[in-house]
Structures are given as structure tokens and as C-alpha cells.
C-alpha positions in Angstrom: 0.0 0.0 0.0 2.1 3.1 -1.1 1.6 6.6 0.5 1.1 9.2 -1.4 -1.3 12.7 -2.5 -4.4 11.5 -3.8 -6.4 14.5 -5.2 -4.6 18.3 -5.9 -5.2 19.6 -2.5 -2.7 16.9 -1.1 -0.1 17.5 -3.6 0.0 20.9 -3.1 0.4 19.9 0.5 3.2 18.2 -0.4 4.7 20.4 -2.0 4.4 23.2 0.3 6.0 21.0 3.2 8.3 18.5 1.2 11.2 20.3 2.6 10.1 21.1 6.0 12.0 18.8 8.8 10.5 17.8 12.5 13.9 16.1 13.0 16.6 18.3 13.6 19.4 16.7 15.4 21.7 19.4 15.4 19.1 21.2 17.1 19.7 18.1 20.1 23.0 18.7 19.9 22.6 21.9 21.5 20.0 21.7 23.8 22.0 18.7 25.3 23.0 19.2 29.1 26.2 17.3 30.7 25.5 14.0 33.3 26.8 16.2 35.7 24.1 18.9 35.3 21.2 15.9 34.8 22.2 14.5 38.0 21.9 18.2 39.7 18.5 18.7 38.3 17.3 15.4 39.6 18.6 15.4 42.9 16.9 19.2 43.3 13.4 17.3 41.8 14.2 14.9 44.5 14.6 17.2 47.4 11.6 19.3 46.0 9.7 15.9 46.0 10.9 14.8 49.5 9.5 18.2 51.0 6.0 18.2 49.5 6.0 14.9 51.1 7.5 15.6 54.7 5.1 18.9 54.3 1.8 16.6 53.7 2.8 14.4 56.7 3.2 17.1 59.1 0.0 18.4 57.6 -2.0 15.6 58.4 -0.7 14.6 61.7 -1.4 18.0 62.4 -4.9 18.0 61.3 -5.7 14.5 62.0 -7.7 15.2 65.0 -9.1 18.4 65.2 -12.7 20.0 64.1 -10.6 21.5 61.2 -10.7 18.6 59.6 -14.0 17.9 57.9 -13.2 14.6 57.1 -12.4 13.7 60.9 -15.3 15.4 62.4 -18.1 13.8 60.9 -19.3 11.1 63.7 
């Protein structure tokens, strides 16, 4: 089964954007960061991550048993 324009509008199509490119690998080239700098950005993710989960425990230790909680104080 071959690919291809079947009626004018998608050969113009083709035309227009035959040398268009979604690919560029030079364009990786230079957005590439060092292992160093990966390793930095995943350890702050990490760290970030680690506090949003300390803060959510302390949170709901916190909260557990009070009135504040609406999910607690309905009896």
C-alpha cells in the first residue's frame, strides 16, 4: 500500500512542506545538558519531592484530630 497525495489539495500539500523537517538533530545537539548537570537537576526534583511529602505528613498529623478537619469530624 504506497503513501502518497491523492487529489490536488494533497499534492499541493506536499509540496508546500516537502522540505520542512521535524527532525533536527543538530538542534539536540545543542540543547544537550552534561550528566553532571542531569544528576543536579534530579537530585533538586528529589529534594523538591521529599519536602512536598514531609510537608503533607506534618500536615496531616497536624490535622488529623481536630474539628478542622472535615473529614475527621463527621461522627
Amino acid at each position: 500500500m504506497a503513501v502518497g497525495a491523492r487529489d490536488y489539495i494533497d499534492q499541493m500539500l506536499v509540496k508546500r512542506y516537502a522540505k520542512e523537517h521535524a527532525n533536527n538533530p543538530e538542534d539536540a545537539t545543542t540543547l544537550a545538558i552534561s550528566r553532571e548537570r542531569y544528576w543536579e537537576i534530579m537530585r533538586d526534583v528529589a529534594q523538591v519531592h521529599l519536602s512536598m511529602v514531609k510537608a503533607t505528613t506534618f500536615i496531616k498529623k497536624t490535622f488529623d484530630n481536630t474539628s478542622i478537619n472535615p473529614a475527621k469530624s463527621k461522627a
